[in-house]
ROBA-231838 format. One record per residue (C-alpha): residue number from 1; residue in three letters; x negated, y negated, z negated. Coordinates in steps of 0.2 Angstrom, whole numbers, plus 2048, in hexadecimal, padded with zeros to 3 digits. Layout:
<recs>
(NUM; "ala"; (X; Y; Z));
...
</recs>
This chain:
<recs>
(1; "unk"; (802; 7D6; 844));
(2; "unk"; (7F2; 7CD; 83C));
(3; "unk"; (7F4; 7BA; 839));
(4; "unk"; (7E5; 7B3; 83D));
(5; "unk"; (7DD; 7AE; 82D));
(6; "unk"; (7D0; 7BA; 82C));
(7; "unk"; (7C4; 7C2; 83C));
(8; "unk"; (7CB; 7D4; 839));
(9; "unk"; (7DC; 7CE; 83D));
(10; "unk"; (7E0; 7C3; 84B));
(11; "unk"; (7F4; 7C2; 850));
(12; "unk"; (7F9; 7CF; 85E));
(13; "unk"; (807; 7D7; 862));
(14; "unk"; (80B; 7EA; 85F));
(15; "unk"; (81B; 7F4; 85F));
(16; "unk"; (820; 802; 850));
(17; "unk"; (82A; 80E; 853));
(18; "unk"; (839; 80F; 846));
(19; "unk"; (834; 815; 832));
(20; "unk"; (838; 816; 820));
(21; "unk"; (82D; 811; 816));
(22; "unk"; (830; 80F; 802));
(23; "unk"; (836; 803; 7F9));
(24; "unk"; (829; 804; 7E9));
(25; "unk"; (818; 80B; 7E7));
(26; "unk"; (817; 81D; 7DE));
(27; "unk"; (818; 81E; 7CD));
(28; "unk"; (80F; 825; 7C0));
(29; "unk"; (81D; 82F; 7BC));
(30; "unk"; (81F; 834; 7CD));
(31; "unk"; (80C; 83A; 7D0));
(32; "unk"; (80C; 843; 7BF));
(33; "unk"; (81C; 851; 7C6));
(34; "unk"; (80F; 850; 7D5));
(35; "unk"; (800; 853; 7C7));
(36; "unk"; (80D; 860; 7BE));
(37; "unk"; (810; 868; 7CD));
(38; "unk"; (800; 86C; 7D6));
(39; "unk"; (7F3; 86A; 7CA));
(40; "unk"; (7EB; 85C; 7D3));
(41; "unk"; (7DC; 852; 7C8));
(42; "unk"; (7E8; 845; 7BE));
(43; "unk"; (7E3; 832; 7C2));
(44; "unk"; (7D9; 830; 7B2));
(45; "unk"; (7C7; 82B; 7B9));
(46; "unk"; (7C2; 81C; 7C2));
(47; "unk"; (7B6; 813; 7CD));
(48; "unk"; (7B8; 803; 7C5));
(49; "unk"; (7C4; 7FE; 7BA));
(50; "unk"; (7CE; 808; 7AA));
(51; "unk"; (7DB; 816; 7AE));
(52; "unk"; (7EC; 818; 7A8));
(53; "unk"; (7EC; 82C; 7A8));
(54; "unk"; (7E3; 832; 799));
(55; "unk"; (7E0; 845; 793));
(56; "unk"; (7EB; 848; 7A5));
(57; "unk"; (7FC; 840; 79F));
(58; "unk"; (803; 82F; 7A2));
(59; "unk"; (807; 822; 792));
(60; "unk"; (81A; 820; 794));
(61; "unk"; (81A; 80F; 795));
(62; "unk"; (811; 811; 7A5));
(63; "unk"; (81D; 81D; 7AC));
(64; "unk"; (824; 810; 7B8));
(65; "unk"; (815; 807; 7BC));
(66; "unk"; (80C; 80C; 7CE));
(67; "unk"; (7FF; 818; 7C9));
(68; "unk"; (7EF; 813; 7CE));
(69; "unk"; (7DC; 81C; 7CC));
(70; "unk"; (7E2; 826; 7DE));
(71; "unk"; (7D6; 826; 7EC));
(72; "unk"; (7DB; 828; 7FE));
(73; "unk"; (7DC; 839; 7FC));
(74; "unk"; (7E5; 83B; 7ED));
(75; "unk"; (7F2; 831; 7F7));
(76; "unk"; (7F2; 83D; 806));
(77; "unk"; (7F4; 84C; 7FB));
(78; "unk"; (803; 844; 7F1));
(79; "unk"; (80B; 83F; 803));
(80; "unk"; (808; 84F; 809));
(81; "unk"; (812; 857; 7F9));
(82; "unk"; (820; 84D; 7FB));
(83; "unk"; (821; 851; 80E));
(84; "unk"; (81D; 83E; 812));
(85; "unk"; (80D; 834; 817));
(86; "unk"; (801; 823; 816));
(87; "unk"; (80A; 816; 81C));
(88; "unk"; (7FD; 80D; 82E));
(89; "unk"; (7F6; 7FE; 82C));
(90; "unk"; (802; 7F8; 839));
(91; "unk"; (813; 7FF; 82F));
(92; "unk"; (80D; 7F9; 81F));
(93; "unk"; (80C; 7E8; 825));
(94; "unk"; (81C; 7E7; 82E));
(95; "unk"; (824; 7EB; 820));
(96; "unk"; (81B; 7DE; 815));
(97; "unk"; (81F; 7D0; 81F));
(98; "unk"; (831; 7D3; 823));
(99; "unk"; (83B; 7D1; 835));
(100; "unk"; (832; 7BD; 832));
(101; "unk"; (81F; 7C3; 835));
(102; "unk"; (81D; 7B8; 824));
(103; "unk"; (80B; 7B4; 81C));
(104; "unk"; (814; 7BB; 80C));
(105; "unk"; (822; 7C7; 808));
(106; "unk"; (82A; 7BB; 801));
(107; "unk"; (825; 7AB; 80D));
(108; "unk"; (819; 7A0; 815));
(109; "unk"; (813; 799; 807));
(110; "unk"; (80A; 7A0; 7F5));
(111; "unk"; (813; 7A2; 7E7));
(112; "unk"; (80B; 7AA; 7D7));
(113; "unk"; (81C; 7AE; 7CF));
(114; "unk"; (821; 7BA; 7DC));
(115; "unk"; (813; 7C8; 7D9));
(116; "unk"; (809; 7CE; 7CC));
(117; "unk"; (7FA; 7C8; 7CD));
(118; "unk"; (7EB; 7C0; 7C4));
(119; "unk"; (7F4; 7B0; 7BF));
(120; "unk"; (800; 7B7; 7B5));
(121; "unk"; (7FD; 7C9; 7B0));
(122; "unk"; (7F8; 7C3; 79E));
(123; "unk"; (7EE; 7D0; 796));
(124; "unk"; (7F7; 7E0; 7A0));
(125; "unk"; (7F3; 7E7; 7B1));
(126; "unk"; (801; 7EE; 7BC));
(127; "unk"; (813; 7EB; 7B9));
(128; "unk"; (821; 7F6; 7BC));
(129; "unk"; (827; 7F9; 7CF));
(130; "unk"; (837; 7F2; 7CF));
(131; "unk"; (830; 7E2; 7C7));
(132; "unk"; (82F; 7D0; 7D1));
(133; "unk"; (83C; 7D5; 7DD));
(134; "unk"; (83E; 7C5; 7E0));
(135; "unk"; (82D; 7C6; 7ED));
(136; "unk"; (837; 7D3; 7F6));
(137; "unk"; (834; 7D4; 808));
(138; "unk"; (841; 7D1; 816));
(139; "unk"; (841; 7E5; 817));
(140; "unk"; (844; 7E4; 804));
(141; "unk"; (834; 7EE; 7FF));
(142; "unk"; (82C; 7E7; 7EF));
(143; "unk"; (81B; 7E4; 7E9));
(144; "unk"; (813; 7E3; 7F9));
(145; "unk"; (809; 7D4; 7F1));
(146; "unk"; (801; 7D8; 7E1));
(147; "unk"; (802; 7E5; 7D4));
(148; "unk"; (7F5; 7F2; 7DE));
(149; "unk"; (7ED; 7F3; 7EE));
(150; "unk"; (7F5; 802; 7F9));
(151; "unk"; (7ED; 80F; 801));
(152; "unk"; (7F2; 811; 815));
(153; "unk"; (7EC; 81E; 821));
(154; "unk"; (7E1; 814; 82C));
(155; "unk"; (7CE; 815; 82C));
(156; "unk"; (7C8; 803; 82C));
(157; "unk"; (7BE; 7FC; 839));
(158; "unk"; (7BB; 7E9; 83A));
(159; "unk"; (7C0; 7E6; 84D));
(160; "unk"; (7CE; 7F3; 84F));
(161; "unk"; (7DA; 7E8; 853));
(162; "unk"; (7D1; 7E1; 865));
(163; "unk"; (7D3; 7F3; 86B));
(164; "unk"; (7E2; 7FA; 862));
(165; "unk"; (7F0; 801; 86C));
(166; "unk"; (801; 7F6; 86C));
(167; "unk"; (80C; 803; 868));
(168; "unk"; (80A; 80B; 857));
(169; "unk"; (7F7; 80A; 852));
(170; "unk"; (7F2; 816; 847));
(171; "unk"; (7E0; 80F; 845));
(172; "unk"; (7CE; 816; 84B));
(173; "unk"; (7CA; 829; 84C));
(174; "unk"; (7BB; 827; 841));
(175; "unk"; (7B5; 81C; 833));
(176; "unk"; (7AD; 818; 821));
(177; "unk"; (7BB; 810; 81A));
(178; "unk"; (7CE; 813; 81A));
(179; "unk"; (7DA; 803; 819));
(180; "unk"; (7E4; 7FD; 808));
(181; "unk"; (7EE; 7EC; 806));
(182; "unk"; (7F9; 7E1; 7FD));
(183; "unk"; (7EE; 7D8; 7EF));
(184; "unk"; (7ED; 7DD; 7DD));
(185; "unk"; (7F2; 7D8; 7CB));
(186; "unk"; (7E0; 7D4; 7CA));
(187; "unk"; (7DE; 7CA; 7D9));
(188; "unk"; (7DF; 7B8; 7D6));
(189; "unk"; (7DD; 7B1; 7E8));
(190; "unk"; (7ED; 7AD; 7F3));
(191; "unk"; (7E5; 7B2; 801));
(192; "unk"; (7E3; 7C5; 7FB));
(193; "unk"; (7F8; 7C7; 7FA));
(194; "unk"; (7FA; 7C3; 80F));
(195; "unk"; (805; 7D1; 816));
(196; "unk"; (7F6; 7CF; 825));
(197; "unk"; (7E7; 7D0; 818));
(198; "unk"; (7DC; 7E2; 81B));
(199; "unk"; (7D2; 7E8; 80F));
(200; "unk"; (7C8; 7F9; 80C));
(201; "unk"; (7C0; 805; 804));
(202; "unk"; (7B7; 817; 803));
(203; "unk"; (7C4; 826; 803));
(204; "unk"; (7BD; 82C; 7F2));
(205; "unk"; (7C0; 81B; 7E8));
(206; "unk"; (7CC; 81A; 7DA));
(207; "unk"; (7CD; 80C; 7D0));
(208; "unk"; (7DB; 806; 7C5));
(209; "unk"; (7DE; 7F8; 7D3));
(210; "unk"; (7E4; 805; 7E1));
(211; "unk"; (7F4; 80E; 7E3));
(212; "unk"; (800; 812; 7F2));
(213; "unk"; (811; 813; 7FB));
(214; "unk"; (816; 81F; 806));
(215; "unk"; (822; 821; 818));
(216; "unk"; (829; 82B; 822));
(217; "unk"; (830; 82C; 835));
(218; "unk"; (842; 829; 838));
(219; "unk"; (84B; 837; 83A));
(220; "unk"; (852; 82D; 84C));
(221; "unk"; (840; 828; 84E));
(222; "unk"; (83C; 83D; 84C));
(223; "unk"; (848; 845; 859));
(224; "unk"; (842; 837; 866));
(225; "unk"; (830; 83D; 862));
(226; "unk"; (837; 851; 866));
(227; "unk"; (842; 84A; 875));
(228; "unk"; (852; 84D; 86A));
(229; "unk"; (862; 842; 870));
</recs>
């Protein structure tokens, strides 16, 4: 974990316990059965940035595209609906940068083609979820670099990794700030796409720049947890 290119996050070792986690981001179509569902507020106000949702429905053309204008706790509420949760830091990252530890998803080395990003999203924003699969990670998950920053559970603290346990870190107790990653379709800097690259922000923002994934334990990574053979 970490690769040394920034002072929040030196390399070190830690060992995860086995996970799902999904393949794309969640959609606006996804979030609006959520919306449907439960009533929760619909993603159409923002911090910065201009929302998709407007008059609380999605434009079709949107439907596959992550939704975005969620704040941290929009994500929790979602994860808890679908009986799932916020990826860690630490999960989040493994999955980025594949069985290789890679700087990228894709590779050691920057490639502009292979995410959405500043370069080349023309006069658009986010792109659909299944689009540039061919930045995939090793694990297969897409999107991990570019199209929107993803929520993960942590708080964020600056020096967490010198203290953090070695076996599945769940971050500090306490904080301002809760983790996203990955880089956005805004971001125009190769540095903001490492796998290794922490960002963060207030629970409460929403911006059209921010979405999420979520994960789940393994069912064989459950029963150990309950001592089940």
């Amino acid at each position: 974990m970490g690769d040394g290119q920034d002072d929040d996050c030196p390399k070190h070792v830690v060992e995860l316990s086995e996970y799902w986690i999904a393949v794309h981001c969640v959609t606006n179509g996804q979030y609006g059965r959520f919306v449907k569902e439960t009533k929760h507020r619909p993603p159409e106000e923002a911090d910065w940035g201009d929302p998709v949702w407007k008059n609380g429905r999605c434009p079709k053309q949107k439907l596959d595209h992550p939704v975005v204008c969620v704040s941290w706790e929009d994500a929790m509420a979602y994860a808890e609906w679908a009986g799932l949760r916020l990826p860690t830091e630490a999960q989040w990252e493994k999955a980025a940068r594949g069985p290789g530890g890679l700087i990228y998803p894709w590779g050691e080395e920057w490639d502009a083609s292979k995410c959405r990003n500043d370069e080349n999203k023309g006069s658009g924003t986010t792109a659909e979820v299944w689009s540039y699969a061919e930045g995939a990670s090793g694990y297969g998950t897409l999107q991990q670099a570019g199209n929107v920053w993803e929520w993960c559970a942590d708080w964020c603290e600056s020096d967490y990794y010198g203290k953090s346990p070695k076996k599945d870190p769940t971050g500090p107790q306490g904080g301002s700030s809760r983790v996203y990653r990955g880089g956005s379709w805004y971001v125009d800097d190769a540095s903001g796409f490492r796998g290794a690259r922490r960002n963060w922000g207030v629970p409460g923002d929403r911006g059209d720049d921010l979405g999420f994934r979520l994960a789940r334990n393994s069912p064989s990574s459950a029963k150990a947890a309950e001592g089940k053979p």
